[in-house]
N, C-alpha and C positions, 0 to 999 in steps of 0.2 A: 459929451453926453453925460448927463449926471444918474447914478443910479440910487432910486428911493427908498428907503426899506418903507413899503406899505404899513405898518406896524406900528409905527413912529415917525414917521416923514422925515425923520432925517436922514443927509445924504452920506452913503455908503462911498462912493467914488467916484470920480469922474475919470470918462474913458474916451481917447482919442476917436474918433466917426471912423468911416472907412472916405474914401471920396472917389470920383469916375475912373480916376488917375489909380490909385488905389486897388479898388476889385476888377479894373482889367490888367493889373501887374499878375491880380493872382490870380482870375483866369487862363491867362496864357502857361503861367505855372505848372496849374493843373493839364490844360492840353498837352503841356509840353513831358510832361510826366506819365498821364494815365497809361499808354503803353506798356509801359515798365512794369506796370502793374499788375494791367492786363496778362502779363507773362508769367507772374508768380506764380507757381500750380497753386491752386483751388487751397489743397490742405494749407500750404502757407499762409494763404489770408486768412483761413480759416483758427489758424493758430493764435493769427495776431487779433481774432477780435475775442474768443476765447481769453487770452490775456486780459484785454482790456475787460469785460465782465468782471476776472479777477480784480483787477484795478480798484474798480468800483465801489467793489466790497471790500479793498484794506483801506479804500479811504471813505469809505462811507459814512462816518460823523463829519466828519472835514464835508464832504460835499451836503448832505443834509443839512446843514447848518449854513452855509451859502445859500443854496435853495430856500428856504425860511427866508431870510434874508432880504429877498429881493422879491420873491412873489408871495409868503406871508404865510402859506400852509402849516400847520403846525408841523413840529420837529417828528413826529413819530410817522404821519404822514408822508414828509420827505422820505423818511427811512425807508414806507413801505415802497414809494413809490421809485427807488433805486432798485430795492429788490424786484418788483416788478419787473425792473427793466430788463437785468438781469436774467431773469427766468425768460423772457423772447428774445434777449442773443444767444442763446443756450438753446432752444428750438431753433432758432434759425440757421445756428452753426453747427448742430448735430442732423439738419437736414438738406445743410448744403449742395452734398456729393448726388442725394438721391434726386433732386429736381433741377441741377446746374449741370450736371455730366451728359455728355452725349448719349442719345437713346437708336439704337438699332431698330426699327419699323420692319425691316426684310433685310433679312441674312440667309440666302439660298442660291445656292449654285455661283453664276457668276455676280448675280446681283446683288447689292449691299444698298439699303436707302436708311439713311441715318436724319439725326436732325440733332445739329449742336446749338450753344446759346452763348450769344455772344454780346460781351457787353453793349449797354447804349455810347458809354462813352463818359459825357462830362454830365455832373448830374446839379441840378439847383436844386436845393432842399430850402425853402423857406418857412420854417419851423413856428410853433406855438409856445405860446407863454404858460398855460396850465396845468401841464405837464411836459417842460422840456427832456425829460430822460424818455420816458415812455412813446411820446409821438416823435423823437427823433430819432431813438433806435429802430422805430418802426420801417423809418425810410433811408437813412446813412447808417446802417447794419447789414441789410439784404443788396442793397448798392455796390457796399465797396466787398460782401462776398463775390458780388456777379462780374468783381473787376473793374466796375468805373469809378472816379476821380469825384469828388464831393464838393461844392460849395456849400457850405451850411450858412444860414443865415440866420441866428436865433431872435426868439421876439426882443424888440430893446427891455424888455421887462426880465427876462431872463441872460440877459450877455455874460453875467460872470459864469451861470452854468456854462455857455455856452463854449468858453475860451478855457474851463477843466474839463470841457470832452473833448477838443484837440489835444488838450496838454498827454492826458491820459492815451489816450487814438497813438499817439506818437510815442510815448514812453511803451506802449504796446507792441509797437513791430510796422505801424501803420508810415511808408515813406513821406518825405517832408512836404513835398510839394501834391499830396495824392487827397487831403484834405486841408480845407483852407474856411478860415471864419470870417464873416462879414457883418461887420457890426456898425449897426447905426437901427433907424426906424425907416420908418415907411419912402423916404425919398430912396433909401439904399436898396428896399426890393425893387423899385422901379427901375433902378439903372441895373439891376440885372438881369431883366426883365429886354432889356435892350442889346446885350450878350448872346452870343449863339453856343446858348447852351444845347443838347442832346436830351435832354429830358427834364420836366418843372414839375415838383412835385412838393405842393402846398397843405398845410392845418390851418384854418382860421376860418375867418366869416364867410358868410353865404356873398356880400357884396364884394369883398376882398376879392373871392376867388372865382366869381365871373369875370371881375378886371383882370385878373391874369390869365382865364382863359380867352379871353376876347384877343388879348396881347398877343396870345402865343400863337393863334390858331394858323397863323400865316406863317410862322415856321414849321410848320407838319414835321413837330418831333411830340413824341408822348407827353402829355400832361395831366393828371390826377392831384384831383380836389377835395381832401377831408375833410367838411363845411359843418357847420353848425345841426342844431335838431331841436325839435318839440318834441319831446319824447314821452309817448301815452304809456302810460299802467293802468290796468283793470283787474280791481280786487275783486273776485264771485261770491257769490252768496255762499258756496259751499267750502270754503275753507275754514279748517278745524281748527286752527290756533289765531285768534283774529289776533292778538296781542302780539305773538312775535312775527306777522305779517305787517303792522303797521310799524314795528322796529326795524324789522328791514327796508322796507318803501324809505321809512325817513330816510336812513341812510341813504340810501340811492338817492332822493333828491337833496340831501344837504352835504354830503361827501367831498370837502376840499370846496365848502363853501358853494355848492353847488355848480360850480366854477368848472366843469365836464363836458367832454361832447356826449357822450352820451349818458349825463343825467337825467332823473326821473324829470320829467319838468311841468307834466302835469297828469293826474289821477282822478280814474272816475270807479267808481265803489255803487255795486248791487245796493238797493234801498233799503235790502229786509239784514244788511250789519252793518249799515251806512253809521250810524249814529254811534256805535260801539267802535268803529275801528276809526271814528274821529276823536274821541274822547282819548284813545290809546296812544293814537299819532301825536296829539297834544301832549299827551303828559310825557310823552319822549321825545320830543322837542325839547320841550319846557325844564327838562333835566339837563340838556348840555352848558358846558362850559364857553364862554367867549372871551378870551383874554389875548394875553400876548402870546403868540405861536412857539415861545422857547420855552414857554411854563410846561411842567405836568399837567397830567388831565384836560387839554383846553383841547376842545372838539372844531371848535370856530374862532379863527385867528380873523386877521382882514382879508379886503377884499385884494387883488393885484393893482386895479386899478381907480384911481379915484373916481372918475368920469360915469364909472358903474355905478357908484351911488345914487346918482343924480337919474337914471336911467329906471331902475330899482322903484324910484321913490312915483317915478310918472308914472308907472305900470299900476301901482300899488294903490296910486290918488282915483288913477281913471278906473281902478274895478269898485273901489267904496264908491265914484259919484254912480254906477251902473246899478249899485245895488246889493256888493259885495260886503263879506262881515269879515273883521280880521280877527281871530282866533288868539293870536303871539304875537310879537313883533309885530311891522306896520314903520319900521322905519330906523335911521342911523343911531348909531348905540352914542353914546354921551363920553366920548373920549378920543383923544387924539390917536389918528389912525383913519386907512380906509372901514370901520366898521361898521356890519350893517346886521341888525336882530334877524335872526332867524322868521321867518313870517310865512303864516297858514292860513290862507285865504279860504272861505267856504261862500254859499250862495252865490256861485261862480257861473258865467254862462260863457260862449262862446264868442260874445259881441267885447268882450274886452280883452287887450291887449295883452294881459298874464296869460291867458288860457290861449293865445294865438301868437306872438312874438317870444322869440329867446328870450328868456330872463339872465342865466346865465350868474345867477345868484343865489343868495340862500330866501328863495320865495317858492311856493306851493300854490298851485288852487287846486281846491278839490271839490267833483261836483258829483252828485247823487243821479243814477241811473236806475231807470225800472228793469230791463234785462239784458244778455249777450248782447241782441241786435242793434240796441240803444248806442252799448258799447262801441261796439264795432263803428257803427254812424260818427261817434264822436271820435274815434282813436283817429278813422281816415279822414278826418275833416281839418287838413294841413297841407305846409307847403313843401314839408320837411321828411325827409322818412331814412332817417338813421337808425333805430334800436324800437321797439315796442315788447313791451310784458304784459303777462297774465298770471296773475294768481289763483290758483284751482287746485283744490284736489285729484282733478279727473285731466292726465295729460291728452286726451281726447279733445277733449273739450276747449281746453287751449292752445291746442297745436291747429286747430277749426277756427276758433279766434285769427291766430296770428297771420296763419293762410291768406287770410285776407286782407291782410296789412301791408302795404307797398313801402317795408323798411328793410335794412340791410340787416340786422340781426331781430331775431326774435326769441324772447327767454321764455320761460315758465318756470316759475317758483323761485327766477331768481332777476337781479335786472346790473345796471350798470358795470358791467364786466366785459374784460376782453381777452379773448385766448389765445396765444399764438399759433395755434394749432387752425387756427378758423380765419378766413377774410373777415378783414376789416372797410366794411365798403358801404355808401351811405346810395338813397337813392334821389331821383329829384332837386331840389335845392342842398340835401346832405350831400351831395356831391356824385361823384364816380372816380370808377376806376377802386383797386383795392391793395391794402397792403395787408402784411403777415399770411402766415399760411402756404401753402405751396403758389398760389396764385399770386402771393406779394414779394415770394421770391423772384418769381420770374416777371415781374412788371419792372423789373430794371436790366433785362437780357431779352434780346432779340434771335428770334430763332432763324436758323441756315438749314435750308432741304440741303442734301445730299444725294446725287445719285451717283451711285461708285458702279460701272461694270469692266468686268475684267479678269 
C-alpha cells in the first residue's frame, strides 16, 4: 500500500497490507490475551494509558509532523489536535474508577444488590482519517480502561499515525498481544467485519456505516456508528459583535479544511445583518493562508483525499447552474497537491446539493432568512442530525431554537467542539450510540445485577 503525502503527491512509503491469513493470526491474539488484561486492576490500565498521554506529548513534533504528512492538516493543527487528544484520556482516565467500579443499589441487612461492568471483550475499532488521535482515543481509550482487547484499524490515509499509537500503547505498559493494527483500506474492514468480534465500533460515512451495521446485526454484539453531518448554524439578528461572530462561523466551517464531523457545513443569518456579517465572513476567508501544511501561518494545507476535489467541484457547479453566486474560491487552487480555495456560496436554496449533501470541505453556503421560525424550518430540513448552533445574545432564545433540533449536540455562541466531559453521539443518519463522557465509558462494559443474600 503506498502512502501519499496530499501536499505534494509524492510517495511517503509503501507498507506491507494486512491479508485474511494475517488479521485472524491477530485476532486470535487478542482473544487469546484479553483475559490477562481483563485482570489487571482497573488502576494499572489506568497508569498505562496515562503514560501513553505522556508519550504523546514528549513526542509530539515527531508525531505532528507524520500527521501533516499523510493527511496534510497543517503542522500547528496537528499539534492542537494531539493535545486535544490528550486532554480526553486525561478525562477518561481520571474518571475511570467513578463509572467502571462496582456500584452498591441496596446494602441492608442481609441483602446486598450490586451491579458491576464487565468487559465486552474483543473490540473492532475502524477508525477515521480526519482526525486519527481524536476519534481514536475516543474509542481505544475508554475500551481498553473497561479491559477489552483492541483491533484498531486506521483509515489507509492515516496508517503511519496509526502504527505510532501502538508503538506508543506498548512503550506505555499496554501488553503485546492486548492491541493489534490492521492496516490496509477498505477490503481489510470487510474481513473483519466477518471476525466474531464482541463489539464494532466505527467513524466514517453515513453509507460506510449502514454496511457495517447491516453486517453485524446478526451477530447481536454492540455496534456504534459516528457517521457524518450537515451541520446547521443560525446567526440572530440580535447579536452585538457581528464581526467576531462571522470569525468564528468561518472557523467552524473551514477548520482542518472543513474536513470535521461536526463542521459548520451550512448557515442561515437573520435578513436585518444578513448583508454585514457576509461582507465580514468574506473578508475573513479572504485573509487566510493556503499553502504547504509545514509553512507558518498557513490556515489551509490540502485536502486528505484527492477523489474530494472532484466531489467539491459538482457540488459547487450544480449550485451556480441553480442560481448560486460564488463569493471566494469556486474551485482547485493552481498547484500541485490536493488543493481546493476556500469557497462561500450565497443565493443558496435548498434544492442544491451544497445546502443538502456533506461537503466535507472547505465550501459554505450561506442563505438569508426572515426569522427564528424560518430558521428553525431550514436547520430541520435534513437527513443528518449530529451538532446544530445558535448565535444569540439571549441563551433563551437559543436553547428554544436548538430544542427543536433532532441533533446530538447543540451550542450557543459557540459551534464545532467536543468535550470529553459530554456524549458524543449523532442522531439519524449521524449515527447512534455514543462515545466520551460517562456514557462512552461505559459503551464498552456490560453491566452484571447482583443479588448477594446472606
Amino acid at each position: 500500500m503506498q502512502i501519499i503525502n496530499p501536499a505534494t503527491e509524492e510517495l511517503i512509503t509503501e507498507i506491507q497490507e494486512d491479508t485474511k491469513e494475517s488479521v485472524t493470526i491477530k485476532f486470535q491474539q487478542l482473544k487469546a490475551a484479553q483475559d490477562s488484561w481483563q485482570e489487571i486492576p482497573l488502576k494499572s490500565r489506568i497508569d498505562s494509558l496515562k503514560n501513553f498521554s505522556g508519550l504523546l506529548e514528549e513526542n509530539k513534533e515527531e508525531l505532528a509532523g507524520i500527521l501533516t504528512s499523510e493527511v496534510g492538516k497543517p503542522l500547528q493543527q496537528s499539534r492542537n489536535e494531539i493535545n486535544g487528544a490528550r486532554t480526553r484520556i486525561e478525562w477518561l482516565a481520571d474518571n475511570a474508577v467513578k463509572y467502571l467500579s462496582d456500584e452498591y443499589m441496596t446494602n441492608e441487612n442481609e441483602l446486598k444488590e450490586k451491579i458491576s461492568y464487565e468487559p465486552l471483550g474483543i473490540i473492532c475499532n475502524i477508525s477515521a482519517w480526519n482526525y486519527p488521535y481524536l476519534v481514536g482515543v475516543n474509542v481505544f481509550v475508554p475500551a481498553l480502561l473497561g479491559g477489552n482487547a483492541v483491533m484498531y484499524k486506521p483509515s489507509e490515509h492515516a496508517t503511519l499515525t496509526g502504527l505510532q499509537i501502538a508503538t506508543l500503547l506498548k512503550r506505555a505498559g499496554v501488553p503485546e498481544n492486548i492491541f493489534h493494527v490492521a492496516i490496509g483500506g477498505g477490503e481489510i474492514g470487510k474481513l473483519l467485519l466477518e471476525l466474531d468480534f464482541d463489539g464494532y465500533f466505527f467513524t466514517g460515512s453515513y453509507e460506510t456505516g449502514k454496511f457495517i451495521y447491516e453486517k453485524c446485526a446478526q451477530k447481536m454484539v454492540p455496534v456504534q456508528c459516528e457517521l457524518g453531518g450537515k451541520d446547521p448554524l443560525y446567526v440572530a439578528d440580535d447579536v452585538s459583535d457581528i464581526r467576531s461572530v462571522a470569525v468564528a462561523t468561518a472557523d467552524g466551517a473551514f477548520y482542518n479544511n472543513g474536513q470535521s464531523c461536526c463542521a459548520v457545513e451550512r448557515i442561515y443569518v437573520h435578513e436585518k445583518i444578513y448583508d454585514e456579517y457576509i461582507e465580514r465572513f468574506t473578508e475573513e476567508v479572504s485573509s487566510w493562508k493556503l499553502g504547504l501544511p509545514t509553512e507558518e501561518g498557513i490556515y489551509l494545507g490540502p485536502l486528505a483525499r484527492k477523489e474530494q476535489l472532484d466531489i467539491l467541484t459538482k457540488q459547487i457547479d450544480d449550485a451556480v447552474q441553480k442560481g448560486a453566486s460564488v463569493l471566494t474560491g469556486g474551485h482547485e487552487a493552481d498547484r500541485n497537491g490536493y488543493y481546493f480555495q476556500p469557497t462561500v456560496l450565497v443565493n443558496v436554496t435548498h434544492e442544491m446539493s451544497v445546502m443538502k449533501d456533506e461537503s466535507f470541505g472547505p465550501v459554505i453556503g450561506i442563505m438569508k432568512v426572515k426569522n427564528d421560525e424560518e430558521a428553525v424550518e431550514r436547520m430541520q430540513d435534513t437527513e443528518y442530525g449530529l451538532t446544530a448552533s445558535v448565535y444569540s445574545n439571549e441563551q433563551e432564545r437559543a436553547e428554544k431554537i436548538l430544542r427543536r433540533i433532532n441533533a446530538g449536540s447543540g451550542y450557543w455562541n459557540c459551534c464545532d467542539r467536543v468535550s470529553a466531559a459530554l456524549p458524543w453521539s449523532g442522531r439519524k443518519h449521524s449515527g447512534f450510540g455514543a462515545t466520551l463522557s460517562h456514557a462512552g465509558l461505559r459503551a464498552f462494559v456490560k453491566p452484571k445485577a447482583w443479588h448477594l443474600k446472606g
